[in-house]
C-alpha positions as CSV (number, residue, x, y, z in Angstrom):
1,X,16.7,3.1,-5.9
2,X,14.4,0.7,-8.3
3,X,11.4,-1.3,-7.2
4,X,10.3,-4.1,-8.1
5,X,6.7,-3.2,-7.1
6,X,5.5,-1.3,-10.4
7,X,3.6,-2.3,-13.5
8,X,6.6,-4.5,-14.4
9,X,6.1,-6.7,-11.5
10,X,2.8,-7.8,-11.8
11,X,3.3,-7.9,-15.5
12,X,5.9,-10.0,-14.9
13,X,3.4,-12.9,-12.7
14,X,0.9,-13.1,-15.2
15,X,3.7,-14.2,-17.9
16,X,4.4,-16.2,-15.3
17,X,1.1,-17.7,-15.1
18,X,0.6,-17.8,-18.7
19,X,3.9,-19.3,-19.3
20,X,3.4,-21.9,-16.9
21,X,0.1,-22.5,-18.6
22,X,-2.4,-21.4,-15.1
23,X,-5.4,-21.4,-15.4
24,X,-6.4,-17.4,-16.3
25,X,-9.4,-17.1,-13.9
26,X,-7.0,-18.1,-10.7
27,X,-6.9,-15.6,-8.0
28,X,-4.0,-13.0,-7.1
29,X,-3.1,-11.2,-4.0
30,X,-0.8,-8.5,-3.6
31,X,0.2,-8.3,-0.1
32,X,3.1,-6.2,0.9
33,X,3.9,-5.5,-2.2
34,X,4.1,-8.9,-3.2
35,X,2.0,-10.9,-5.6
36,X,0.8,-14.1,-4.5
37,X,-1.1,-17.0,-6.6
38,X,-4.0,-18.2,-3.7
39,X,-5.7,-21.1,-3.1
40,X,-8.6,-21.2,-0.8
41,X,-8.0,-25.4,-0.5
42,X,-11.3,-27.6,0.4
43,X,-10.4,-28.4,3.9
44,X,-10.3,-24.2,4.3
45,X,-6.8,-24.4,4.1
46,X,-5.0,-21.1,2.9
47,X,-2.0,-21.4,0.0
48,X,-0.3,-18.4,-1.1
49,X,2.6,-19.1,-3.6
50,X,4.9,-16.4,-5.2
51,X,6.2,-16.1,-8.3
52,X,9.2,-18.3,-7.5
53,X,6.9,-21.2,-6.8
54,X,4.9,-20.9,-10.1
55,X,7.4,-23.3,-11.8
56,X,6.4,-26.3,-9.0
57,X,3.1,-24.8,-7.7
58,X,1.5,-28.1,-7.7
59,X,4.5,-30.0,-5.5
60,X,3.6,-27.2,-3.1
61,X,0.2,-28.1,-1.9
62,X,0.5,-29.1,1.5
63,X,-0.8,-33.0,0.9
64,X,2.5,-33.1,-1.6
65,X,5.3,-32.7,1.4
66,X,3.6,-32.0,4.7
67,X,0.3,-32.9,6.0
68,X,1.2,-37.2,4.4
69,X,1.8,-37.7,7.6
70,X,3.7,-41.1,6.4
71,X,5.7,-39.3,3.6
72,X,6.7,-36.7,5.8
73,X,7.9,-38.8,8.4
74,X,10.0,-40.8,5.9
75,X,11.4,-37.6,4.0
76,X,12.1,-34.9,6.5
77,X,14.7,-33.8,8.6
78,X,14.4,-31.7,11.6
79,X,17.0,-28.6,11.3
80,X,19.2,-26.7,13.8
81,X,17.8,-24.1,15.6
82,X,15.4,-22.6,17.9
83,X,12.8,-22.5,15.7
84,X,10.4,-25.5,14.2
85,X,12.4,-26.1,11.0
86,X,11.9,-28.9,8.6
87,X,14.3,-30.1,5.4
88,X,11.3,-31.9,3.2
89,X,11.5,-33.5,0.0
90,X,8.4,-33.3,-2.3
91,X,6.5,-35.8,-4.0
92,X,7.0,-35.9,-7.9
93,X,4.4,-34.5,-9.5
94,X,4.4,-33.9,-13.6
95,X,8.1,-35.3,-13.7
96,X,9.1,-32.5,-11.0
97,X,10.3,-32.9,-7.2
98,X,12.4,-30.7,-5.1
99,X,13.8,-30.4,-1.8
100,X,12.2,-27.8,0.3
101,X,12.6,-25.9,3.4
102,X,9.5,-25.9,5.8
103,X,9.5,-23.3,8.7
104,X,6.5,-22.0,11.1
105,X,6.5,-18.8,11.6
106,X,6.9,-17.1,15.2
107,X,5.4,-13.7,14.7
108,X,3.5,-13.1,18.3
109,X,6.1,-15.3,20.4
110,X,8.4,-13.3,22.3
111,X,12.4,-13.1,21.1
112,X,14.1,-15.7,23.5
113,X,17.4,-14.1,24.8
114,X,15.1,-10.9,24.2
115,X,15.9,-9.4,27.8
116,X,19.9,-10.1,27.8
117,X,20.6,-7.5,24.8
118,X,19.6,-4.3,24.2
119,X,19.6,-5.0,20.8
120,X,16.7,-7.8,20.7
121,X,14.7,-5.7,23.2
122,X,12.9,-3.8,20.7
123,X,12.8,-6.6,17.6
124,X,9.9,-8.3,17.0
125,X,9.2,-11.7,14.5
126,X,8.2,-10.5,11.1
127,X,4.7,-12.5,10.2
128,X,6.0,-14.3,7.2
129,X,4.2,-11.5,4.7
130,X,6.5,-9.0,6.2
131,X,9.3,-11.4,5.7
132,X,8.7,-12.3,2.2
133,X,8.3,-8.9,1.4
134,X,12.0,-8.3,2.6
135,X,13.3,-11.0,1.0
136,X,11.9,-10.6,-2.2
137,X,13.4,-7.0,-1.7
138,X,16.8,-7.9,-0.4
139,X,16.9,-10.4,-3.6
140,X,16.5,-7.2,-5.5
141,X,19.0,-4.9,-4.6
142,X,21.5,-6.3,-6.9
143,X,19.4,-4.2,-9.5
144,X,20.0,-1.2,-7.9
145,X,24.1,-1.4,-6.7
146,X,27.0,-3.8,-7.7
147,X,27.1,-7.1,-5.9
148,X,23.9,-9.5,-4.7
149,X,22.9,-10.7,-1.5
150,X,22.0,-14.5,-2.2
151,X,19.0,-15.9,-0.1
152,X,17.3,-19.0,-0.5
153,X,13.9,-18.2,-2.2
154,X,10.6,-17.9,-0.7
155,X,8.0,-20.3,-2.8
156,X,5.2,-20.5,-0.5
157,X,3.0,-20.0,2.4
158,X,0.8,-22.4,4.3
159,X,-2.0,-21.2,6.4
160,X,-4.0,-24.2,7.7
161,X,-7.6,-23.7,8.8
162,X,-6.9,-25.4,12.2
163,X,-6.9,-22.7,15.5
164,X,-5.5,-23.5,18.7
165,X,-5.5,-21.2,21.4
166,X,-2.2,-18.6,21.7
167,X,-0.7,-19.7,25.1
168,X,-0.3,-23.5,22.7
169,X,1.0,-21.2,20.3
170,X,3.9,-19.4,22.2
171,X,2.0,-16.3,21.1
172,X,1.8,-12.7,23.5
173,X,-1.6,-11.2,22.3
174,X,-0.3,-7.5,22.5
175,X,2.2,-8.5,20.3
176,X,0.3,-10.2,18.0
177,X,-2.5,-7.1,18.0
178,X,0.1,-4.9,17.1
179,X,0.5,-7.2,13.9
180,X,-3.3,-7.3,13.1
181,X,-2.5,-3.4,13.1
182,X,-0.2,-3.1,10.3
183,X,-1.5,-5.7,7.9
184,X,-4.3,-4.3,5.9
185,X,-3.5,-6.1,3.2
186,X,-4.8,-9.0,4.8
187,X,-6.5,-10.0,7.9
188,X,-4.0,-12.6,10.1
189,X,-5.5,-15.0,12.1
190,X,-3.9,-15.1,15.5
191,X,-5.0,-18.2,16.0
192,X,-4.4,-19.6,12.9
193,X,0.0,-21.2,12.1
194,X,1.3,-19.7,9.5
195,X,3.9,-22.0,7.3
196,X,6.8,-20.7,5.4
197,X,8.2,-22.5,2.5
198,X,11.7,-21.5,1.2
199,X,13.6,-23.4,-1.3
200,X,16.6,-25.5,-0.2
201,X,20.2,-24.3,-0.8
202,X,23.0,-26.8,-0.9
203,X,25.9,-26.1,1.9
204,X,26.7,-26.1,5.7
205,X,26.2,-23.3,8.0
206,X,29.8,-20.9,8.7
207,X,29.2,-22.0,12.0
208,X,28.9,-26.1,11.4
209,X,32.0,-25.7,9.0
210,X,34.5,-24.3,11.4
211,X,34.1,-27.0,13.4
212,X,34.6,-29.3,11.0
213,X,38.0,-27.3,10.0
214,X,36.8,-25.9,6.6
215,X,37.0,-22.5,8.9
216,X,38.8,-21.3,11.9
217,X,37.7,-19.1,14.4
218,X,38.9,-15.9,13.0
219,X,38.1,-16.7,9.5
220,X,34.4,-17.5,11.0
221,X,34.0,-13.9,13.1
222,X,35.8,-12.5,9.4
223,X,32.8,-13.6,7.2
224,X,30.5,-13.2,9.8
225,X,31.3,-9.4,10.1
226,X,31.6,-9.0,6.1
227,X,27.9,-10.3,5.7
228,X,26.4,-7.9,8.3
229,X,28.2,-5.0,6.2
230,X,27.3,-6.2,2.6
231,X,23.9,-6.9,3.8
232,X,23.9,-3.0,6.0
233,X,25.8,-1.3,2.3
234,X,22.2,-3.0,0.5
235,X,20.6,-1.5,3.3
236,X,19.1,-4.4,5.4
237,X,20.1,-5.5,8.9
238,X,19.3,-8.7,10.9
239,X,19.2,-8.1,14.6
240,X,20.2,-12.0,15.6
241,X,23.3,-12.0,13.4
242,X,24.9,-15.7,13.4
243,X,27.4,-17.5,11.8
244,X,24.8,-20.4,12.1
245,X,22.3,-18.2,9.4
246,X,25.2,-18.4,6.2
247,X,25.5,-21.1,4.3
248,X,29.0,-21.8,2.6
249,X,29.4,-24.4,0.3
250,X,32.3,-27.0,0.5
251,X,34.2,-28.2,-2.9
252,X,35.1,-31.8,-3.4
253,X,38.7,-31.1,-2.9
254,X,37.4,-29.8,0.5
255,X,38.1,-26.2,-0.3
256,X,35.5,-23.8,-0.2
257,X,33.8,-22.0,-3.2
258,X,35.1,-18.5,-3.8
259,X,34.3,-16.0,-6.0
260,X,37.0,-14.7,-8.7
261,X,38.8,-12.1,-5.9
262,X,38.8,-15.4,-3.5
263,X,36.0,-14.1,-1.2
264,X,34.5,-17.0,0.3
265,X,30.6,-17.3,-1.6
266,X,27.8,-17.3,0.9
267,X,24.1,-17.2,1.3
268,X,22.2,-16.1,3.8
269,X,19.2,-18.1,5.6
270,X,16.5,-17.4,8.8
271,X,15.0,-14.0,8.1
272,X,12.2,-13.7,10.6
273,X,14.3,-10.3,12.7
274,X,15.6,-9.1,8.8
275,X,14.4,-5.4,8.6
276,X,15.0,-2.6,6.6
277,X,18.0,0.0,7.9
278,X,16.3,3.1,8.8
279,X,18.3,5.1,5.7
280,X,16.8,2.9,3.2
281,X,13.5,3.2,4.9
282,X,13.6,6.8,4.4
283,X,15.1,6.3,1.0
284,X,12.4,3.9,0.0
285,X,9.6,6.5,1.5
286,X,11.3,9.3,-0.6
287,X,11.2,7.4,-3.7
288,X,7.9,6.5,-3.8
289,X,6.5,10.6,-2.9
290,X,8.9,11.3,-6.2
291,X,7.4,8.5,-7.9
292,X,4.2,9.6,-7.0
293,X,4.2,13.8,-8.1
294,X,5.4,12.2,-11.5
295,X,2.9,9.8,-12.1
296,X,0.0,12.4,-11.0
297,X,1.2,15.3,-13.3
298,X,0.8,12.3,-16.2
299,X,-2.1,10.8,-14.9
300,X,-4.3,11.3,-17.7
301,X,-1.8,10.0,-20.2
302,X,-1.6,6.5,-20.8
303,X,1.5,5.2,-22.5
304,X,0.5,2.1,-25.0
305,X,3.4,0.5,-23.5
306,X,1.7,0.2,-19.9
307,X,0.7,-2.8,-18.6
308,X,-3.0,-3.0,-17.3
309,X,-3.2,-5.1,-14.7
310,X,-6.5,-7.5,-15.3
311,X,-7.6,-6.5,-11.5
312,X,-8.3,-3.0,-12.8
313,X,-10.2,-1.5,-14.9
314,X,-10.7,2.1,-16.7
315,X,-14.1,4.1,-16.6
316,X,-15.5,7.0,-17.5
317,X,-17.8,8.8,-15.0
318,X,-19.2,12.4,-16.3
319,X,-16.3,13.0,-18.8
320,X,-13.3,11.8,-15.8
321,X,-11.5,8.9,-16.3
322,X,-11.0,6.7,-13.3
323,X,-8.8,3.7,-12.8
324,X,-11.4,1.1,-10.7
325,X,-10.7,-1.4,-8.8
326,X,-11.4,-3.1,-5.1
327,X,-10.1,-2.7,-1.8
328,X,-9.7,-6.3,-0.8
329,X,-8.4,-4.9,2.7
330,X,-12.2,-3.9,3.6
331,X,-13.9,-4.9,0.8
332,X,-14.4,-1.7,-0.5
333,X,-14.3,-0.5,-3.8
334,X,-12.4,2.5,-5.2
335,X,-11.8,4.9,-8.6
336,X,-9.0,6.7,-8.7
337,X,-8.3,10.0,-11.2
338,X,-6.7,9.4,-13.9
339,X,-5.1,6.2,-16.6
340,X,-2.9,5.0,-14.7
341,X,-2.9,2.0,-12.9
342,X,0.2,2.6,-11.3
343,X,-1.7,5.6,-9.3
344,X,-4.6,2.8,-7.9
345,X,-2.3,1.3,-4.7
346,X,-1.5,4.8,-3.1
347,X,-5.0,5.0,-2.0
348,X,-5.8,2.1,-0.7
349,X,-7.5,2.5,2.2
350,X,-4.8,0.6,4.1
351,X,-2.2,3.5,3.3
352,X,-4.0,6.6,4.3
353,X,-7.5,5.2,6.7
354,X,-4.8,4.6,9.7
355,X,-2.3,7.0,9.5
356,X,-2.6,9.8,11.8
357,X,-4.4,12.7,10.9
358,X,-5.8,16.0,11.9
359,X,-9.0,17.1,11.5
360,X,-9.9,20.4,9.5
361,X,-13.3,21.6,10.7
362,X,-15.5,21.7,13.2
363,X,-18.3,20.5,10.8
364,X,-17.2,18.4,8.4
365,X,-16.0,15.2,8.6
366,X,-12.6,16.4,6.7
367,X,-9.0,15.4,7.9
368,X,-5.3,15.4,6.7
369,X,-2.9,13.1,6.9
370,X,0.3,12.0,5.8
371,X,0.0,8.7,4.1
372,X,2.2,5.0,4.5
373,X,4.0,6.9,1.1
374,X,4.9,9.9,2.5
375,X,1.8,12.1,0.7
376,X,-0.5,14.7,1.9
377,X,-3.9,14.4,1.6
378,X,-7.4,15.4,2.7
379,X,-10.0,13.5,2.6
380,X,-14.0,14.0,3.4
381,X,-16.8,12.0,3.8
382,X,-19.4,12.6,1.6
383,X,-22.8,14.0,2.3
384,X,-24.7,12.7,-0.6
385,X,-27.9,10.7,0.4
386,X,-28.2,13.0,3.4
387,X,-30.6,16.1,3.2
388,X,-28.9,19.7,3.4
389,X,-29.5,21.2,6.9
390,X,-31.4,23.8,5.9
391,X,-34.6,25.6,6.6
392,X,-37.2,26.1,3.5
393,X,-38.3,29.1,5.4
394,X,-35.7,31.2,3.6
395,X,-35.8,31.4,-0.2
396,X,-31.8,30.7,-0.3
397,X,-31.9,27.6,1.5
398,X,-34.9,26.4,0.0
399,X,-33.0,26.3,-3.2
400,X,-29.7,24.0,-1.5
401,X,-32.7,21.7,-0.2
402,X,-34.1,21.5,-3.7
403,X,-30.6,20.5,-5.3
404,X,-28.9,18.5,-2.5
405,X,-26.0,17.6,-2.0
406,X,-23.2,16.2,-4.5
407,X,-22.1,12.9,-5.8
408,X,-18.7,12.4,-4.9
409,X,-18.5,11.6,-9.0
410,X,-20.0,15.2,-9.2
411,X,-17.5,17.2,-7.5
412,X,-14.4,16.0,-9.1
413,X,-16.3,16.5,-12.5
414,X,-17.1,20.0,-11.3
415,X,-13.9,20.6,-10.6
416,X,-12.1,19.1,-13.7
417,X,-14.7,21.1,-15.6
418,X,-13.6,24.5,-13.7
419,X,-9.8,23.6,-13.8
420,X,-10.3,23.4,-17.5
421,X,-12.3,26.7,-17.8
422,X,-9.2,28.2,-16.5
423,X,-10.9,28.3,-12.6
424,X,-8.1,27.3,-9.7
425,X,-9.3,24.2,-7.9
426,X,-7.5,21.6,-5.3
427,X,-7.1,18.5,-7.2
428,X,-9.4,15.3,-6.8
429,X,-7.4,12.5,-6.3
430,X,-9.9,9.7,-5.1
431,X,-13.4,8.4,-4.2
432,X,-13.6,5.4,-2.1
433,X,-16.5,3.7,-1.0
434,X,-16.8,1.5,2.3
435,X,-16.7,-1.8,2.0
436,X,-19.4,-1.6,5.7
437,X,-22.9,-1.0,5.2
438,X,-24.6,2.2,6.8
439,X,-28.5,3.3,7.6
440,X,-29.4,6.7,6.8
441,X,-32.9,7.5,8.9
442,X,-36.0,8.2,6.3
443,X,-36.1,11.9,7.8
444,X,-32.6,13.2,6.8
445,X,-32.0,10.7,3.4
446,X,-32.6,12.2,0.0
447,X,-32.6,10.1,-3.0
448,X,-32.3,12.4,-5.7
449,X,-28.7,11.2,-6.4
450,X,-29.3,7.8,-6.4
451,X,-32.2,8.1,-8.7
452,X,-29.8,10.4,-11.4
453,X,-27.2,8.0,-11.2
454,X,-28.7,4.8,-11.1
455,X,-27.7,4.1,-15.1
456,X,-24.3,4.6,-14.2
457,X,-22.6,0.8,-13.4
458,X,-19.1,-0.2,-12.1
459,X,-17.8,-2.9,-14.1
460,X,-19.0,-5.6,-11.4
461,X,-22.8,-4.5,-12.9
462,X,-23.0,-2.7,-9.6
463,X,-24.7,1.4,-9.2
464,X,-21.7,3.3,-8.8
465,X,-23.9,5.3,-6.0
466,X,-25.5,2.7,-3.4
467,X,-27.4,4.0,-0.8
468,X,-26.3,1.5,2.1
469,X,-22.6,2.8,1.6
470,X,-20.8,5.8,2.8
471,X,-18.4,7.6,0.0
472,X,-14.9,9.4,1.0
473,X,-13.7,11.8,-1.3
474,X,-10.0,11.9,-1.1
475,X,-8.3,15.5,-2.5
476,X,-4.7,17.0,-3.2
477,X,-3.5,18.6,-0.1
478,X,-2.5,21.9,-1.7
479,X,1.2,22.6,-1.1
480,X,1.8,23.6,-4.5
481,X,0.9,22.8,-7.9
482,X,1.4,19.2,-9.3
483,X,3.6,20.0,-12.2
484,X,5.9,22.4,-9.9
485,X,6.5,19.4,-7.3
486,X,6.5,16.9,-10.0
487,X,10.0,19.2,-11.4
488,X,11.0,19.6,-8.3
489,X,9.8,18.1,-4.7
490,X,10.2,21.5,-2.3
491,X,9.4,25.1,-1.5
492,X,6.1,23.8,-0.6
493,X,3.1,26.9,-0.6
494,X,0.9,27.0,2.3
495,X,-3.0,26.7,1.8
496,X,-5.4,29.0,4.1
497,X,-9.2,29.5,3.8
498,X,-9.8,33.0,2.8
499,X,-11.9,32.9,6.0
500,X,-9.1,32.2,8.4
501,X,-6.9,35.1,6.3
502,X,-9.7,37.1,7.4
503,X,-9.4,36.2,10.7
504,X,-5.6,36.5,11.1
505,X,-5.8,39.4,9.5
506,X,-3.7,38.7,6.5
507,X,-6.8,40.5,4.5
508,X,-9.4,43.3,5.9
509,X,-12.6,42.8,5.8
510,X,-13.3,44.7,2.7
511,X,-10.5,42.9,0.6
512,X,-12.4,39.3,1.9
513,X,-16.0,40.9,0.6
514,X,-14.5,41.4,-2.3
515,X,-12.4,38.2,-2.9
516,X,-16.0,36.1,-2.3
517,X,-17.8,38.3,-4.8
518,X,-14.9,38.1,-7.1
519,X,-15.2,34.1,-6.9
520,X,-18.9,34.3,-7.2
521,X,-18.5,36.1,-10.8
522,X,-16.3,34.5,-11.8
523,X,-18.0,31.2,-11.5
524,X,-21.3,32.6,-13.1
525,X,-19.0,33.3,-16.2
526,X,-18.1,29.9,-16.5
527,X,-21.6,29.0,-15.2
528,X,-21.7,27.6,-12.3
529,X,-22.5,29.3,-8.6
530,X,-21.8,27.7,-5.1
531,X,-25.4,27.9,-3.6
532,X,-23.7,27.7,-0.3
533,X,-20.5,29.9,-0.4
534,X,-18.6,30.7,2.1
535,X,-15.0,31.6,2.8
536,X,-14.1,28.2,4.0
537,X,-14.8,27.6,0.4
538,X,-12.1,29.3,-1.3
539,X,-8.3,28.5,-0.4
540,X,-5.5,30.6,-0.9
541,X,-1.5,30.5,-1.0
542,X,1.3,31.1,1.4
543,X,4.4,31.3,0.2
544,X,7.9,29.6,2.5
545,X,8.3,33.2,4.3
546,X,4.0,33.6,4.9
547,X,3.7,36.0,2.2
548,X,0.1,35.9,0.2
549,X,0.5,35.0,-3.4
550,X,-0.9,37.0,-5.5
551,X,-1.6,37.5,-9.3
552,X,0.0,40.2,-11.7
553,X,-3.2,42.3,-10.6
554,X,-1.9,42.3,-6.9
555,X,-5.2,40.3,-6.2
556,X,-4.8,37.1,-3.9
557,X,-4.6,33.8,-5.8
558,X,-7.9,31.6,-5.2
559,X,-8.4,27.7,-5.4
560,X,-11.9,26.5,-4.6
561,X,-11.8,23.6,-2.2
562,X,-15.6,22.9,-1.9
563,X,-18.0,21.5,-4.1
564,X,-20.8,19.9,-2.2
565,X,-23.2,22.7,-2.8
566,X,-21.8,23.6,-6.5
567,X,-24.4,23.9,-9.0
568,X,-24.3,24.5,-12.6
569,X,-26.4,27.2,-14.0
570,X,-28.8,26.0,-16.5
């Protein structure tokens, strides 16, 4: 299965943009995978336009088919159907003009007809990102198997500034909550229409056309039945199937236009119930994971044939290169390991910060979860800024007060710099910083980080390390390693603290003595020593039957998973 939703499609926008000579400094969204040209317009209005658009972008500000009250009037038609649809013509503009279909979304509004099948009972109005998003993808398909589904294309979306309350709106607020959930990419107004603009395709509806006799009644339940299984083979299923939603195109012999094996051609309109059939979801979940183990086994190598997306940029913090950018979702900011910027939209905060998770200690804010993409993670909060609890009373924990706690930054140089030296580690993955300020009281903050770091600058000019911001370090969840999964996604190992082993009694008490003061040496070769060590500090392996791994010495395998209280020895 390809995707259109790599390097090569927002590559492929910018042409666009240069090729259609826009201005450079124009802002780009990507929401749902989809890259969008925006306008913020000076009534507040909101104007998103997709690549398909580009070519007419200025016929489709609103004031050029819509909101002229007297042109609109004069040069629309209102369509069949349920929903508020409009046939509009465009003024010219730079020689150009172009009919257009105009349709308000319905996300929120309940499905009528929803209680009579059991079918509609559980669908629910896509908000016109998610629809895009499928169409763009169903438009796609022919990439990946023989034969194309043809759909008009989606140019544009209106958002005016005007609210209205949702009873004016048709709209059920749990409905429309459960919406707010799953777009992170953006925040929806629920108060706020949302306008659709699809290009118009030439033809009548199967439905219209058998009763004008182009079709008769079988030949209409025929081609109705073959487009919900072309569309079901592509992997895509519309829950209000109609023959009123194809579009067939009469000759002007009054014959219909076929194909070369004398199938009847067709398109396909009305898209707001189009979803995804729950094999390709899989598929498409599947995919990306495998996508995913590759691109992080190579993610220190940068082709020179990569695109670099201008939104991103590449840093180098401590010897690591990161691939910066922000998290428009929350206003955050994030670096992730590595060159590629193909690595940057798996952790986003909207695919792993609402996904369920489970959390790994008592003490810690530290959790894993199973990300939007099908990956394992863990991610922690950081302490730094926040003074060790510790008492100076005793010489050992005077010495953790004295160094504090880590930079996120810190840790995953720590533990490139020990995976190097030929020390196991998990692997760093992320840091993300909160886009929310916080207050750290005067008698637990310590600034000792923010002072060492201050000369270090994102690319916005900003500290990398701000004191009002909390900082999430986001880490491999150890299953196996990287170039392993990367060959082959399966026979996953098991991490366990050696603590826990302890406890299970998977290792005495005198084999987890001696594992701790193994690690301890064998840091202070390599010089470093974990001020704080602990067992909960040192991970190792199950294999698929429970076994312990172990090396050639018949000792167990050790990754160190913490590196808060690391210190390198001068």
């Amino acid at each position: 299965m390809t995707s259109m939703y790599t390097k090569e499609a927002i590559s492929e926008f910018y042409t666009l943009l240069d090729y259609y000579k826009i201005k450079s400094e124009v802002e780009v969204k990507k929401i749902f995978d989809v890259f969008y040209l925006y306008f913020k317009l000076d009534n507040e209005d909101d104007l998103y336009i997709t690549k398909y658009g580009l070519p007419i972008f200025r016929n489709l500000f609103p004031y050029n088919f819509l909101t002229d009250d007297n042109w609109f009037k004069k040069n629309s038609i209102r369509l069949w159907g349920s929903s508020c649809t409009y046939k509009v013509k465009t003024k010219e503009i730079d020689g150009k003009q172009r009919d257009v279909v105009v349709k308000y979304n319905r996300m929120g509004q309940e499905i009528p007809g929803a209680d009579e099948t059991e079918e509609l009972s559980s669908a629910v109005f896509n908000s016109p990102f998610e629809e895009f998003s499928l169409v763009m993808e169903l438009r796609d398909t022919k990439y990946e198997s023989h034969g194309k589904i043809v759909t008009q294309k989606p140019l544009a979306i209106y958002v005016p500034s005007e609210r209205a309350e949702l009873w004016r709106m048709g709209r059920n607020k749990s409905i429309m909550q459960a919406k707010l959930e799953v777009h992170k990419d953006i925040e929806l107004d629920m108060f706020r229409s949302y306008v659709m603009i699809y290009e118009w395709i030439k033809g009548i509806d199967a439905a219209h056309a058998c009763r004008m006799g182009f079709l008769d009644d079988n030949e209409m339940i025929v081609l109705t039945l073959r487009v919900e299984k072309e569309m079901k083979n592509k992997g895509f299923t519309v829950k209000d199937r109609k023959p009123h939603h194809i579009i067939i195109r009469p000759q002007e012999d009054s014959s219909l236009a076929r194909n070369k094996q004398e199938n009847l051609l067709y398109a396909v309109i009305d898209y707001e119930l189009l979803e995804r059939t729950g094999e390709r979801e899989t598929n498409i979940k599947r995919t990306k994971r495998v996508n995913y183990l590759v691109k992080q086994k190579n993610r220190f190598v940068l082709s020179s044939s990569k695109y670099f997306p201008p939104h991103l940029k590449h840093v180098n913090i401590f010897g690591v290169h990161y691939i910066f950018g922000h998290a428009e979702s929350t206003k955050g900011i994030l670096w992730v390991l590595g060159k590629d910027p193909d690595l940057f939209d798996y952790f986003l905060p909207e695919r792993w910060g609402n996904t369920p998770r489970k959390k790994l200690s008592s003490h810690h804010e530290i959790y894993y979860t199973l990300t939007k993409d099908n990956i394992h993670l863990v991610w922690k909060v950081s302490k730094v800024g926040t003074q060790p609890d510790m008492d100076p009373y005793r010489e050992d924990e005077r010495k953790i007060l004295e160094h504090g706690f880590n930079s996120p930054f810190e840790e995953i140089s720590f533990a490139i710099e020990l995976s190097e030296k030929g020390i196991r580690t998990v692997y760093p993955r992320a840091v993300y910083m909160f886009g929310n300020k916080i207050v750290i009281s005067d008698s637990i903050s310590d600034n000792s980080r923010y002072e060492s770091h201050k000369r270090y600058l994102t690319p916005d000019g900003n500290p990398i390390l701000r004191k009002d911001y909390k900082y999430i370090i986001i880490w491999g969840y150890w299953n196996g390693p990287d170039e392993k999964l990367a060959a082959k996604d399966g026979d996953y190992l098991e991490g366990i603290s050696a603590l826990n082993a302890y406890r299970k009694d998977m290792i005495s008490r005198d084999e987890y003595i001696q594992l701790l003061r193994r690690k301890e040496e064998r840091l202070k070769k390599v010089g470093f020593e974990d001020l704080h060590l602990r067992g909960s500090h040192v991970l190792l392996s199950l294999d698929s039957i429970g076994n312990l791994l172990k090396d050639y010495e018949g000792i167990p395998e050790m990754r160190i998973c913490n590196f808060e209280l690391l210190k390198k020895i001068p």
